[in-house]
C-alpha positions as CSV (number, residue, x, y, z in Angstrom):
1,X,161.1,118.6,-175.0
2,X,163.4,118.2,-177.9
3,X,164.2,121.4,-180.5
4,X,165.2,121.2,-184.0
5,X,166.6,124.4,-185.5
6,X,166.6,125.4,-189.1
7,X,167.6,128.6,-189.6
8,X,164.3,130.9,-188.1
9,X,162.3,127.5,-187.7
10,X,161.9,126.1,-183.8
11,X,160.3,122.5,-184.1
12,X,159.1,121.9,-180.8
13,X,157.7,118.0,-179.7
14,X,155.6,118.6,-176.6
15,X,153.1,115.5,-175.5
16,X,149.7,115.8,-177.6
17,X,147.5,114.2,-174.7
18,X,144.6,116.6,-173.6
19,X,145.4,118.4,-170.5
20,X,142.9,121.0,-169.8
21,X,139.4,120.4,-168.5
22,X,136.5,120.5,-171.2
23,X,133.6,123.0,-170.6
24,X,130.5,122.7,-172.5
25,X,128.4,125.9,-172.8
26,X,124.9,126.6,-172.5
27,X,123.6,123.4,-172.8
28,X,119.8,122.8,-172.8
29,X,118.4,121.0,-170.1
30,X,114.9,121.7,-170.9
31,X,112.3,124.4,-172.1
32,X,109.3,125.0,-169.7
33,X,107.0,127.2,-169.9
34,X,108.4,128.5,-173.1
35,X,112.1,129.0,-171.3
36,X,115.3,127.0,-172.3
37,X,116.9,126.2,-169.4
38,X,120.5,125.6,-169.5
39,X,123.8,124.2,-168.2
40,X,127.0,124.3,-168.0
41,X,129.3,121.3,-167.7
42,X,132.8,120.8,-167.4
43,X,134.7,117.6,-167.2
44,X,138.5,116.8,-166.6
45,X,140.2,115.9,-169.8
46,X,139.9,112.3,-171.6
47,X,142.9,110.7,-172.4
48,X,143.2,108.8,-175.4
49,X,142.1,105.5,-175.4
50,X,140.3,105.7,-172.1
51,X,136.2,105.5,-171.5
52,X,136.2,107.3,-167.9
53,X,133.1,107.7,-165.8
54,X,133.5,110.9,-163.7
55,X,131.5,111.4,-160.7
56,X,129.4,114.4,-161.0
57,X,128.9,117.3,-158.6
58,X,125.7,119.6,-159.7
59,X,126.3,123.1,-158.4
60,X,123.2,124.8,-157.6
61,X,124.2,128.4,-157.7
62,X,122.7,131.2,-155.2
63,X,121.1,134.8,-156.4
64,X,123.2,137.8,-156.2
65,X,122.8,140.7,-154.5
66,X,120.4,142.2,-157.1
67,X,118.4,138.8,-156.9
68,X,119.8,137.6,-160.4
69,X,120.7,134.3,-160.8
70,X,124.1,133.8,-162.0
71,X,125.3,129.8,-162.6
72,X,128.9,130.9,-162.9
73,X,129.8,133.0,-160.1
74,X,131.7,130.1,-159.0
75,X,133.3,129.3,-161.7
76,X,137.0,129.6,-161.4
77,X,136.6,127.4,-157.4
78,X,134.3,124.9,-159.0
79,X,136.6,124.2,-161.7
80,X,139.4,123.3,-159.2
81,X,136.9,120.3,-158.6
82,X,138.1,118.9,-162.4
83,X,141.6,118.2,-160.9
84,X,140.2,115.6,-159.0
85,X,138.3,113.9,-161.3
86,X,135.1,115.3,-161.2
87,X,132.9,116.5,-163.4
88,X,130.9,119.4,-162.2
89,X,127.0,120.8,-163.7
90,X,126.8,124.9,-163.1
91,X,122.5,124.7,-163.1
92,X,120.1,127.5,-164.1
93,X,116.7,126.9,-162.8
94,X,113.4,129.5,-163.0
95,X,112.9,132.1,-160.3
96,X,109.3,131.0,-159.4
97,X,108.0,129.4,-156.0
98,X,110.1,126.7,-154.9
99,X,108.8,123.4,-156.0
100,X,109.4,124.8,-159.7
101,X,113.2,125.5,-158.6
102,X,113.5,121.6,-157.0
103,X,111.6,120.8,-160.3
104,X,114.0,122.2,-162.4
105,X,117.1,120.6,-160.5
106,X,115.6,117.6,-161.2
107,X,115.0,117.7,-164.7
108,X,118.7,118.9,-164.7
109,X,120.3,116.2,-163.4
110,X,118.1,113.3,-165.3
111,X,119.2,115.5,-168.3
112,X,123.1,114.8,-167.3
113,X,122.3,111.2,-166.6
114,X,120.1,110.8,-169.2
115,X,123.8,112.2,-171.6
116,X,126.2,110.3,-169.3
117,X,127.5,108.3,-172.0
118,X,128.3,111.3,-174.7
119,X,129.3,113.3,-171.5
120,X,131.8,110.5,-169.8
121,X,129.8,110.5,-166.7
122,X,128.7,108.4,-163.6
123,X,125.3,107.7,-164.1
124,X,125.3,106.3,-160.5
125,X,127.4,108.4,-158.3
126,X,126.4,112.2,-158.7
127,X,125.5,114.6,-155.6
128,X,124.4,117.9,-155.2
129,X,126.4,121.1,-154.2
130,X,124.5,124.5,-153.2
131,X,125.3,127.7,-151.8
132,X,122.8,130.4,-149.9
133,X,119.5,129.7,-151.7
134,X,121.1,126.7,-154.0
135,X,121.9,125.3,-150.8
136,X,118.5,125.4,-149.5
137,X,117.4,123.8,-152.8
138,X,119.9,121.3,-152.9
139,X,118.3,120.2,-149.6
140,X,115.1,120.1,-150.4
141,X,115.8,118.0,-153.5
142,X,117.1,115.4,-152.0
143,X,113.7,115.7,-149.4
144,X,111.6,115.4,-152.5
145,X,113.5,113.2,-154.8
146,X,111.1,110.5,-154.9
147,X,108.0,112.9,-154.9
148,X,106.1,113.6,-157.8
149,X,104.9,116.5,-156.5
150,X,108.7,117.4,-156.8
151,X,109.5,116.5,-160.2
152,X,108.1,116.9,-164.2
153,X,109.6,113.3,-165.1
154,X,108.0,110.3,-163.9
155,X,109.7,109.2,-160.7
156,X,109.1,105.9,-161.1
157,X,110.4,105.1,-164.4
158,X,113.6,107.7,-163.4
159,X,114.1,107.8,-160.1
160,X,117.0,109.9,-158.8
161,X,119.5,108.9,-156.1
162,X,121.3,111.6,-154.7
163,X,124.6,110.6,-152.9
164,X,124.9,113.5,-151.0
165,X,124.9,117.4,-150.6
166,X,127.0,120.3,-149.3
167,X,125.2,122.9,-148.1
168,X,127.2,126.3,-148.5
169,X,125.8,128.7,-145.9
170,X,121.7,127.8,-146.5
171,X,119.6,130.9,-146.5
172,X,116.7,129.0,-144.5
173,X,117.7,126.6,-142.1
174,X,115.0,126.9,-139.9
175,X,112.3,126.0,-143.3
176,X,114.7,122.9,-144.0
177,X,114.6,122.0,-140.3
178,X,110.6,122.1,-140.8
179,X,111.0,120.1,-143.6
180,X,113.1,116.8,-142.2
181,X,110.1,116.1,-140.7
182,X,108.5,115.2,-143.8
183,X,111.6,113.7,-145.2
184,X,112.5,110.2,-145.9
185,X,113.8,108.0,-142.9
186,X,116.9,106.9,-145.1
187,X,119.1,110.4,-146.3
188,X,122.1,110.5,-148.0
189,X,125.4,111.9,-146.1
190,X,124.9,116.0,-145.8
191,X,127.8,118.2,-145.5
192,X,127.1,122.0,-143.8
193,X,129.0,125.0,-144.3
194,X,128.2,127.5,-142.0
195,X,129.4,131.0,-142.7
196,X,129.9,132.7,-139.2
197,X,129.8,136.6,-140.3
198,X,126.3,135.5,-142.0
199,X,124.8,135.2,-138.5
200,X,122.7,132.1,-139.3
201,X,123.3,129.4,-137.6
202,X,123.5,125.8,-138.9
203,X,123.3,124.1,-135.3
204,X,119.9,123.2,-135.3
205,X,119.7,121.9,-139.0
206,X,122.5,119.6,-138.5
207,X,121.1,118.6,-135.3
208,X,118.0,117.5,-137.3
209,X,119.8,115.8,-140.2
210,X,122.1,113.4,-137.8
211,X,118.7,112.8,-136.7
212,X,118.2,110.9,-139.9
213,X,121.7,110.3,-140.6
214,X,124.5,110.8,-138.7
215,X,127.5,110.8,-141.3
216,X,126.0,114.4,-141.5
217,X,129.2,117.1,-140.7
218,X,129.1,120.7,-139.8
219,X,131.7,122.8,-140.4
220,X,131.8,126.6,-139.2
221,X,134.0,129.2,-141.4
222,X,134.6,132.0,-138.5
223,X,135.8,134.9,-140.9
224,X,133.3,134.0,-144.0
225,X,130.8,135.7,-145.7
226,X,128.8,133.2,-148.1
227,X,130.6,134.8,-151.1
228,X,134.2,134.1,-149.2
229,X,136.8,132.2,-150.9
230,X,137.1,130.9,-147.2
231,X,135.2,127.7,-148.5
232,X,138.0,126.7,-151.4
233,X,141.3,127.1,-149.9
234,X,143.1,124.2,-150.3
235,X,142.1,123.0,-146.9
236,X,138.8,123.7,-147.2
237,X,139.3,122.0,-150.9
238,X,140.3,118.7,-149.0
239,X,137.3,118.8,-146.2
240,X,135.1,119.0,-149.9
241,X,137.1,116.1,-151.2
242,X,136.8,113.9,-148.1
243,X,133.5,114.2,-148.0
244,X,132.4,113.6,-151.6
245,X,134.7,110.6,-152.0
246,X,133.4,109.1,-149.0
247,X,129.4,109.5,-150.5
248,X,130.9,108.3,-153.5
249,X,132.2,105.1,-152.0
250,X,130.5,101.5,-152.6
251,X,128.3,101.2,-150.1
């Protein structure tokens, strides 16, 4: 930094180059059923002269204690994910039976890859990221990816390929250990968060996913409720990045 006085002026020359992650609001994913349904996305900065392609996590958000849905409870730990490069979807989906919430999901992330040029994203490495009900619909997403039972858009002319999913402390895990049995034989990597002071265990889901693919980890927060900031310390942080740079890796 370099100052030039002139009487009351201070001319200050700090670098120019973009610094800050950059959020886009309320984006519309789709309108169903007379409803937009919307995103937020938020992407690490784009330095000049660059044409990145950042991975993308899609967050699929839990309901509150009141049983509203709020896409940006997380939003200060999710946007810790920018620092590494990531680009991160907060989802809003419609509280109706569950096939309409994997439905919307979907239609979500085609949306994101359908925009991954104006976006800067990686239209072939993106993954999904849940917590309490999110996390039980993150799961069954990846199930049903390829049903089109499952989906509004034609699966065959855009199929999705999840990479993998973090399950933050799953409301169900005994209806998602029903549901591997229906599953494809080939998953991609799952990693599960188990809150302890939740009292649900995660044993026998992850028992049931190594099943079908064993990169699947399990990882038990002893203190945690599913709300804790347990799950984005900067351990935790590097468990989270260990695990989404190894799904992202060329197979």
């Amino acid at each position: 930094m370099s100052v030039i006085s002139s009487k009351n002026l201070l001319e200050l020359t700090e670098p120019t180059t973009p610094r800050y992650p950059k959020i886009y609001s309320d984006l519309v994913y789709a309108t169903k059923e007379h409803q937009s349904l919307t995103l937020t996305l938020m992407t690490p900065p784009v330095l000049p002269n660059t044409k990145p392609h950042f991975p993308l996590i899609v967050w699929v958000p839990d309901l509150d204690e009141t049983g509203t849905l709020r896409p940006d409870a997380r939003f200060a730990q999710l946007l810790t994910l920018t620092t590494r490069g990531y680009a991160v979807a907060l989802v809003s989906y419609r509280l109706d039976d569950q096939t309409q919430m994997v439905k919307d999901i979907h239609s979500a992330t085609r949306f994101l890859l359908d925009h991954s040029f104006k976006y800067h994203l990686d239209p072939y490495r993106y993954l999904l990221f849940g917590q309490g009900q999110g996390a039980d619909l993150s799961a069954l997403s990846i199930f049903n990816q390829g049903q089109q039972s499952f989906n509004d858009e034609d699966v065959r002319r855009s199929p999705l390929r999840y990479q993998g999913a973090i399950l933050l402390a799953p409301r169900t895990p005994d209806q998602l250990v029903t549901a591997t049995t229906t599953a494809p034989k080939k998953l991609p990597p799952f990693l599960l968060l188990e809150a302890k002071q939740e009292n649900v265990s995660l044993a026998e889901l992850a028992e049931a996913l190594t099943s079908l693919q064993p990169k699947t980890a399990r990882y038990c927060f002893d203190e945690a409720t599913r709300t804790s900031d347990a799950f984005f310390t900067p351990y935790s942080l590097d468990l989270l990045f260990d695990f989404i740079s190894a799904s992202f890796a060329k197979k």
